[in-house]
C-alpha positions in Angstrom: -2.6 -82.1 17.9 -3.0 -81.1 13.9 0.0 -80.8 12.0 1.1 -79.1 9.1 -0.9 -76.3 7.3 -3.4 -75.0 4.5 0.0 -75.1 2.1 0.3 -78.8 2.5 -2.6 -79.5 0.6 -1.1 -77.3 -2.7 -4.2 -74.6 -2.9 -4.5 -71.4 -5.5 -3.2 -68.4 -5.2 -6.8 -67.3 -4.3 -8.2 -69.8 -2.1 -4.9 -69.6 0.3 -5.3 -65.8 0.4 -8.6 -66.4 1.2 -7.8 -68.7 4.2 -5.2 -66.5 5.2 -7.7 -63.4 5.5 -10.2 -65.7 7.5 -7.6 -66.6 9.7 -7.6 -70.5 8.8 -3.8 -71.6 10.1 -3.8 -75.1 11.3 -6.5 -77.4 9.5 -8.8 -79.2 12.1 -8.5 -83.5 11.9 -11.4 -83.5 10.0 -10.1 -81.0 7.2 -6.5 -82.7 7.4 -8.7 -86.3 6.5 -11.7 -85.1 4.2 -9.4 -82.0 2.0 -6.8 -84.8 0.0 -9.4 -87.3 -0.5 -11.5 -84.4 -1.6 -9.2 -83.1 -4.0 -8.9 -86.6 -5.5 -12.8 -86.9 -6.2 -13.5 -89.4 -4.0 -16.7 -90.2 -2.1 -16.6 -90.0 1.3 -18.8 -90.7 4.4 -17.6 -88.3 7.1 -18.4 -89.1 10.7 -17.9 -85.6 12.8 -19.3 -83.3 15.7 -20.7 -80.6 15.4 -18.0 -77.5 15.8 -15.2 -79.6 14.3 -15.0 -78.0 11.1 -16.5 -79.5 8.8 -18.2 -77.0 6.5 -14.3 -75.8 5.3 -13.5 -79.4 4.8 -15.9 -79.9 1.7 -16.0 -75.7 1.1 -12.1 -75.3 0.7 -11.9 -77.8 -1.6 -15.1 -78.2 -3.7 -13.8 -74.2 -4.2 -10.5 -75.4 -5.7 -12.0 -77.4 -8.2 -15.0 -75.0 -9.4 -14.8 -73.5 -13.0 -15.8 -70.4 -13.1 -16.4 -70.4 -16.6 -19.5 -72.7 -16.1 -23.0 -71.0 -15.6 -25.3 -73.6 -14.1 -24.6 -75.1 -10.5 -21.4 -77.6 -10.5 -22.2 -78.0 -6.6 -25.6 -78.9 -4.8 -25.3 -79.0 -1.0 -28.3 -80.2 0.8 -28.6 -79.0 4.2 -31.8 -80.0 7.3 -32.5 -76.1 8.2 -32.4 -72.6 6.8 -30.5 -71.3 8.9 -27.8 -73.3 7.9 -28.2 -73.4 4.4 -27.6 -69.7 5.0 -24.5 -70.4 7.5 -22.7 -72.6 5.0 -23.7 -70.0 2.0 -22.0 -67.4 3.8 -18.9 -70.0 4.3 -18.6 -70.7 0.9 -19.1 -67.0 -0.1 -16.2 -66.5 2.3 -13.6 -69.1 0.8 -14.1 -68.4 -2.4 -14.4 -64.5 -2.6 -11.2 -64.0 -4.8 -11.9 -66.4 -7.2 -15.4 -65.2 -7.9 -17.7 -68.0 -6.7 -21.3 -67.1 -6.4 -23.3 -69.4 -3.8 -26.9 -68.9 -3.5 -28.9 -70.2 -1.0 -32.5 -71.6 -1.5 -35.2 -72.0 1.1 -38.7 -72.2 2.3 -40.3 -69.2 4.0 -38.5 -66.4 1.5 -40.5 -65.4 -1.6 -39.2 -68.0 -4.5 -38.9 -65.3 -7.3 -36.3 -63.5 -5.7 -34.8 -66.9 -5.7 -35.8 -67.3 -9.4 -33.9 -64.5 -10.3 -30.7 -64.9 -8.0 -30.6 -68.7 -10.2 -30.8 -67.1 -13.3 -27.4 -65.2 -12.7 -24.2 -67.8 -13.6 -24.6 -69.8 -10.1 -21.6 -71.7 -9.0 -22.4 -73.6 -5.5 -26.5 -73.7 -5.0 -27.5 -74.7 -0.8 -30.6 -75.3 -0.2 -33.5 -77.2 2.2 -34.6 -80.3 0.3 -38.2 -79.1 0.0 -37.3 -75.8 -2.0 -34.8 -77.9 -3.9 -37.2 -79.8 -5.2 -39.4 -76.5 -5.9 -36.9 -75.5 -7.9 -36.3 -78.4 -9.7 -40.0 -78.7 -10.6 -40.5 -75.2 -12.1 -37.2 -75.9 -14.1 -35.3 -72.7 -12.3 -32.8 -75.3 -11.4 -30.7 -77.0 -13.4 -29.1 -79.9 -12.4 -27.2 -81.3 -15.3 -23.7 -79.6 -14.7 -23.6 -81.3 -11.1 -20.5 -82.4 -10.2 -20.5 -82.2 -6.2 -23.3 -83.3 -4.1 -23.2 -82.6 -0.2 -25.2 -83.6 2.4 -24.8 -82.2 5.5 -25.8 -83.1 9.0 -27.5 -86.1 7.2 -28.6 -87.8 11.0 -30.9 -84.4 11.1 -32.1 -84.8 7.7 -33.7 -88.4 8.8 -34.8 -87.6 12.0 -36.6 -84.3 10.4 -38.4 -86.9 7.5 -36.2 -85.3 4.7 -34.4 -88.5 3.9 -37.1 -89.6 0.8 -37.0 -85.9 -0.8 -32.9 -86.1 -0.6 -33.5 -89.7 -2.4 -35.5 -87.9 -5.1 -33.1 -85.5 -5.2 -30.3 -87.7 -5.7 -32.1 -89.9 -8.4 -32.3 -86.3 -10.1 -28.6 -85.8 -10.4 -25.7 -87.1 -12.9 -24.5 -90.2 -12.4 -21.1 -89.0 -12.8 -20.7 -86.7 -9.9 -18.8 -87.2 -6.3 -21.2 -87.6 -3.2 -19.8 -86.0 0.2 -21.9 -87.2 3.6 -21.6 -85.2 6.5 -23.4 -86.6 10.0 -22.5 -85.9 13.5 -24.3 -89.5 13.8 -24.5 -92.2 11.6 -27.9 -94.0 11.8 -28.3 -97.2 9.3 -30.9 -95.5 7.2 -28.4 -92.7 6.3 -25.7 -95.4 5.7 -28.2 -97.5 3.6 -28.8 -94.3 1.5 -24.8 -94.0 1.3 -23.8 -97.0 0.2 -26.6 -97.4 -2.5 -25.6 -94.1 -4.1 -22.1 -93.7 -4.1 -19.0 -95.3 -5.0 -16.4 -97.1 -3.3 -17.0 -94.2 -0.5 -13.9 -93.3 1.6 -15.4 -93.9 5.4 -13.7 -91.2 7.4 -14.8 -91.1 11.5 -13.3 -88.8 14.0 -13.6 -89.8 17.4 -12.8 -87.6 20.2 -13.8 -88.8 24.0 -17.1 -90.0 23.3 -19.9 -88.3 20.9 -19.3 -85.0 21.9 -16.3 -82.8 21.6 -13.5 -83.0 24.7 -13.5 -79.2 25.1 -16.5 -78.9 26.6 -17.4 -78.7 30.5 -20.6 -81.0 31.2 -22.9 -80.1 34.5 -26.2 -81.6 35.6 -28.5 -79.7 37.9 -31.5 -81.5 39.5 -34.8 -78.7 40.3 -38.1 -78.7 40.5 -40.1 -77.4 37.3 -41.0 -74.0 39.5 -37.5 -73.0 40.4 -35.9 -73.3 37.3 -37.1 -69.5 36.4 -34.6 -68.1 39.9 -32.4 -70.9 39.5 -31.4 -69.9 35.7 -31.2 -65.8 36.7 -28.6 -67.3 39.9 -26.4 -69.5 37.5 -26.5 -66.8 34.7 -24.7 -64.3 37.5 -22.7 -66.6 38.7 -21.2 -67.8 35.9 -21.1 -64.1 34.2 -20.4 -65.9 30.6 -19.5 -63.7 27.5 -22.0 -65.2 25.7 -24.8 -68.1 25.9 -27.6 -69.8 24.7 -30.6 -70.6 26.7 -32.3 -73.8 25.1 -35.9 -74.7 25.8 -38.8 -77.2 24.3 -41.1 -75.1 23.7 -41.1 -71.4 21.8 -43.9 -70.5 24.9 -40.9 -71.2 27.8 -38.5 -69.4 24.9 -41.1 -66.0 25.2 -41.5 -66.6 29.3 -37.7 -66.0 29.8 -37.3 -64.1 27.0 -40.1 -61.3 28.6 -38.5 -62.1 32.5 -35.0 -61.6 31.8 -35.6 -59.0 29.4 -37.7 -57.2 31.6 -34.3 -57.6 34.5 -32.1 -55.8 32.2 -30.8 -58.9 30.5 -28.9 -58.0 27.1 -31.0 -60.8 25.5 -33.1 -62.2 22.4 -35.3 -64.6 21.4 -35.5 -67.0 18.7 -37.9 -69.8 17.6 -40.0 -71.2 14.8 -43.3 -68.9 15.7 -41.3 -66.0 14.4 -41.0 -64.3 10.6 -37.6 -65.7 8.7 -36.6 -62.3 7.9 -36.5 -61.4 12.0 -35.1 -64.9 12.6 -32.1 -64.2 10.2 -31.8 -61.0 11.7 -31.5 -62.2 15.4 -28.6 -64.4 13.9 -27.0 -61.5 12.2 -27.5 -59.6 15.9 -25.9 -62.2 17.8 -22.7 -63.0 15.5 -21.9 -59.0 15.5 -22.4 -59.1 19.5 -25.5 -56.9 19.6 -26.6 -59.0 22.9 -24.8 -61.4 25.0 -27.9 -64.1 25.7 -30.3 -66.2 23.3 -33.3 -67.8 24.4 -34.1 -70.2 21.6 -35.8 -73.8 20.7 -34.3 -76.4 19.1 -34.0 -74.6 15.8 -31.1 -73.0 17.0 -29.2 -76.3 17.4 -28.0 -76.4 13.9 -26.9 -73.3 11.6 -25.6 -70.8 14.3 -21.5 -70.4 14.2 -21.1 -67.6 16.4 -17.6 -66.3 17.9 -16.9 -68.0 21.5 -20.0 -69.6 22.3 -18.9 -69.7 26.3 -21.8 -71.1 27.9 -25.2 -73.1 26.8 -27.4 -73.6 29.5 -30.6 -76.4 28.9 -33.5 -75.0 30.5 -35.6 -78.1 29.0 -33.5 -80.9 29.5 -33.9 -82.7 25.3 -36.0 -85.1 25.3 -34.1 -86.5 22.3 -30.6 -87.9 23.1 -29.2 -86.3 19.3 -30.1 -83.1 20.6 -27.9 -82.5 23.4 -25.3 -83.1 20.9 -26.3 -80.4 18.5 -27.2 -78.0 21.5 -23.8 -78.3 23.3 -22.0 -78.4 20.3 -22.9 -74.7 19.6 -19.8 -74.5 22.1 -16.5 -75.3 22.4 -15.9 -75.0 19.1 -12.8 -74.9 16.6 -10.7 -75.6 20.2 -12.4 -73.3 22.4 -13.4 -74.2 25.7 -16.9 -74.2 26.9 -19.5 -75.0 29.0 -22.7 -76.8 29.0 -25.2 -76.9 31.9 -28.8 -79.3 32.0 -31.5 -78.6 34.3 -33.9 -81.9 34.6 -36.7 -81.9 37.4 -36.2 -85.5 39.5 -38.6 -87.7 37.7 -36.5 -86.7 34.3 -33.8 -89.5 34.9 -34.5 -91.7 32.3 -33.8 -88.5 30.1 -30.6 -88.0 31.6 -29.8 -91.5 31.7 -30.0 -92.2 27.8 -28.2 -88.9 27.2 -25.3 -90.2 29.5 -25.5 -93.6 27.7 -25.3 -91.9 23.9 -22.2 -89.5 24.8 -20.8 -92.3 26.8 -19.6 -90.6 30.0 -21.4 -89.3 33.0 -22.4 -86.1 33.7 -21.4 -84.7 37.2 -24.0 -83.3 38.8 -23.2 -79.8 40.1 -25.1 -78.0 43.2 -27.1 -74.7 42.4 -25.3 -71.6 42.9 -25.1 -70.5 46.9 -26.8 -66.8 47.8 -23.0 -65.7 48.9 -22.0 -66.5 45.5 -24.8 -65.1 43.2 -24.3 -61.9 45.8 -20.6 -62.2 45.3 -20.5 -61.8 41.4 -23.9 -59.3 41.1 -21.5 -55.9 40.7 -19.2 -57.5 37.6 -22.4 -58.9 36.4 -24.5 -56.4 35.7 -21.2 -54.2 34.6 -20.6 -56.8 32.0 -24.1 -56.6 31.3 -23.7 -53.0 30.3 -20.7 -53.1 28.0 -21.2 -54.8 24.2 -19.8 -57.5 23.3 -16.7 -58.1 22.2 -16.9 -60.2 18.6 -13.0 -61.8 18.3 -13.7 -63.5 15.0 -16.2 -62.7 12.3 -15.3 -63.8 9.5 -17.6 -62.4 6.9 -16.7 -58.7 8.3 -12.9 -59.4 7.9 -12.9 -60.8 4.6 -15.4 -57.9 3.3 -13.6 -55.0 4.8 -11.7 -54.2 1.9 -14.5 -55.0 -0.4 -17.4 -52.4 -1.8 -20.1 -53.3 -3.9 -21.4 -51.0 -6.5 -24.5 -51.3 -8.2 -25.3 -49.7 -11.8 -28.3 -48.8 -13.0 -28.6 -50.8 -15.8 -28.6 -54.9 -16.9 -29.7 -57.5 -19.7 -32.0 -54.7 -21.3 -29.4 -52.7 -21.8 -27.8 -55.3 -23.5 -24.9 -55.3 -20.9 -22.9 -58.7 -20.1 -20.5 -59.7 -16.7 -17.8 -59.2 -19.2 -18.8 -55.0 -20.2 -18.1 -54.3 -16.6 -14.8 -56.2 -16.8 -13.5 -54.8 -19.6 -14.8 -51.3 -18.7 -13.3 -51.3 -14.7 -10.1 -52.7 -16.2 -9.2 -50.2 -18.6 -9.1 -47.6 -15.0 -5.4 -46.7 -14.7 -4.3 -49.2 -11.2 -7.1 -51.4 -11.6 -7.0 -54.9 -12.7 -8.9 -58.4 -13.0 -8.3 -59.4 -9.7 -9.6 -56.7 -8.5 -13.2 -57.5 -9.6 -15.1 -60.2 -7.4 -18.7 -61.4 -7.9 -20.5 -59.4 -10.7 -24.9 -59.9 -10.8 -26.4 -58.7 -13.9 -30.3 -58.7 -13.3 -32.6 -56.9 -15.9 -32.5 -53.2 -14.8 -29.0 -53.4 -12.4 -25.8 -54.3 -12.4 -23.5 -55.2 -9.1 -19.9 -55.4 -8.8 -17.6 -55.8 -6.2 -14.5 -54.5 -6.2 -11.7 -55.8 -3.8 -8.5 -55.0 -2.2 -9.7 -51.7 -1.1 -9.8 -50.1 -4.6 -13.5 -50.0 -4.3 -13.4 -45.6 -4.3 -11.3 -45.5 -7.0 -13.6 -47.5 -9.2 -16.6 -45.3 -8.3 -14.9 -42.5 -8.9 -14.2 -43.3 -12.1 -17.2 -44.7 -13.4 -19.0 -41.5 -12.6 -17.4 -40.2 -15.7 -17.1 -43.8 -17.6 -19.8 -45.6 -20.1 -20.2 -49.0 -20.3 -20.9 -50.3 -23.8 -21.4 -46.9 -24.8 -23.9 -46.3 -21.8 -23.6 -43.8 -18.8 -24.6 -45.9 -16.4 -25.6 -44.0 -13.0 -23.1 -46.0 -10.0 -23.5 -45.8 -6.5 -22.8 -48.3 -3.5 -24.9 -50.6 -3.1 -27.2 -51.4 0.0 
């Protein structure tokens, strides 16, 4: 059991209200261990499952210590996929809203001028996929020199997806001055090598829980021959009549088979995998967190980036062939506490698969018998009534912190001659409106955005229908 709370570790005004809007209460173990030595500077190795909280524990307080005064990036965070370069973006974004932090995240497979121009804004907190990193670096769009916080997350991943030489690169790019925070699930000896020749005196910080993967989550094995895992997934999907789940398979060609037979069954479902466009991957995410559909079919590239509200049920259709993976995969549940449940299929001459999954967790999986006809029968009715109802998202984050924000966008920038600080001192002088009202402001070359917080988001349009800025009627409008 955690102890205590966020007002133990002596936060700002900003960064508690914050928290308290996000609905933090009682840090996780890894957020009680990695926040104080964090707030002292100190390097640290950090040993934790997936689903444990992690991204908070460096985000809350890297946050803290960010001046906002400073243009170029004080924080690089290095992370295997885009999707959760994106994810922990989105975090960040999230902690730090009231004090103004900008995060930008940087990746392959998105057009690199629009990340050009997002870098040439003041840019607190840069994440980014090693490869575009280094993109960056090379056409001199990012500069490194102001870097005081390096994180690498899921490191293990990193190795095991060939990063580990570009984050070297990367790392020899970087002051030597700065504090180094590594994040692994796993903790192979080529990651601790690349610790322990980078950083100093590094605080070693492991969380154990009952074995590798996280005690609040329900392991099953089912045994079935390669044909009848199509009928067999359709019978445990009714019988266990989850809230929400993800389907993992190896290959995005089984992903698109289940995706097109349950679909075609009435299945509220979607699918995602490498073979599709970023954009619509991104979106599939965006779908699932707001509880637009209840299943997702995906490959392996869902393992890592997805933190989606009461993940109930995962269900391995392709037993991993990689013992690391069924970590990542199962973690996607029972997370932050919540209970959940994880179910493997493997054919009978997969035992050697099982077998060195079993031997990595370190615990047995009980094997559990298919669902029975009287029971798939049995739960059909409140199946495909759940089926028909949306649903139900408990906890997104990102929609309550934003609720009583608007962003407005001007039509006018840097030819204009207009500065953060014009909008500032213009919204400010609006009778009930003051600093702390104003969140992230963008200045690009032909608009402007501003968000304005704590609801007072009308009143400032309202007003700056009729106000100039710098002398300039600016036309206002909310933004997209």
């Amino acid at each position: 059991m955690n102890e205590g709370n966020f007002n133990d570790f002596n936060l700002s005004e900003e960064i508690t209200r914050a928290l308290g809007v996000l609905k933090y209460k009682t840090p996780t173990e890894v957020q009680n261990r990695v926040i104080p030595s964090a707030l002292e500077n100190k390097d640290l190795v950090v040993r934790s499952e997936t689903g444990s909280g992690k991204t908070a524990a460096f985000a809350i307080p890297i946050c803290e210590q960010i001046e906002w005064e400073v243009k170029n990036p004080q924080v690089l965070v290095l992370t295997p996929t885009r999707e959760l370069a994106v994810q922990v973006r989105d975090d960040i974004t999230n902690i730090g809203r009231f004090k103004r932090i900008k995060a930008v995240a940087v990746y392959g497979k998105e057009p690199i001028a629009r990340q050009k121009e997002e870098l040439k804004q003041k840019t607190h907190i840069v994440v980014g996929t090693p490869g575009r990193v280094i993109d960056h670096i090379d056409r001199d769009t990012l500069h490194l020199d102001e870097v005081k916080y390096l994180v690498i997350d899921e490191a293990d991943e990193m190795l095991h997806m060939g990063f580990i030489d570009k984050v070297e690169s990367i790392i020899k790019q970087l002051p030597k001055n700065r504090v180094t925070m590594v994040f692994s699930a796993t903790l192979p000896k080529d990651v601790e090598k690349l610790c322990y020749k980078y950083m100093i005196d590094p605080v070693n910080i492991e969380l154990e829980t009952n074995g590798i993967t996280t005690s609040t989550i329900e392991h099953r094995y089912i045994e079935v021959r390669e044909d009848d895992k199509l009928p067999l997934l359709k019978d445990v999907t009714v019988a266990e009549n989850t809230e929400s789940c993800i389907i993992f398979c190896k290959t995005k060609e089984h992903v698109d088979t289940i995706y097109t037979e349950l679909e075609a069954e009435g299945y509220s479902c979607e699918r995602l995998h490498g073979g599709l466009e970023q954009k619509d991957r991104f979106a599939i995410m965006e779908g699932f967190k707001l509880g637009n559909f209840r299943y997702l079919i995906a490959t392996d590239v869902a393992a890592r980036g997805i933190d989606v509200d009461n993940i109930t049920l995962i269900i391995n259709y392709d037993i991993p062939l990689e013992k690391e993976s069924y970590v990542h995969r199962t973690g996607r549940t029972g997370r932050a506490g919540n209970k959940g449940k994880a179910i493997t299929f493997g054919t009978p001459n997969q035992g050697r698969y099982l077998g060195s999954i079993e031997r990595y967790i370190g615990f047995k999986i009980p094997v559990m018998d298919a669902p029975s006809e009287q029971e798939v029968a049995k739960n059909k009715k409140v199946f495909e009534e759940k089926m028909n109802n949306r649903r139900i998202v408990k906890n997104n984050k990102t929609a309550r912190i934003n609720k009583d924000i608007m962003k407005l966008q001007f039509n006018g920038g840097k030819k204009k001659k207009i500065r953060p600080l014009d909008f500032v001192g213009t919204i400010t002088s609006i009778p009930g409106v003051e600093a702390e009202d104003i969140g992230i402001i963008t200045v690009k070359d032909s608009l402007s955005y501003v968000d304005i917080l704590n609801g007072k988001g009308s009143l400032v349009l309202q007003a700056m229908e009729h106000t100039t800025v710098k002398n300039k009627q600016l036309k206002v409008s909310v933004a997209e």
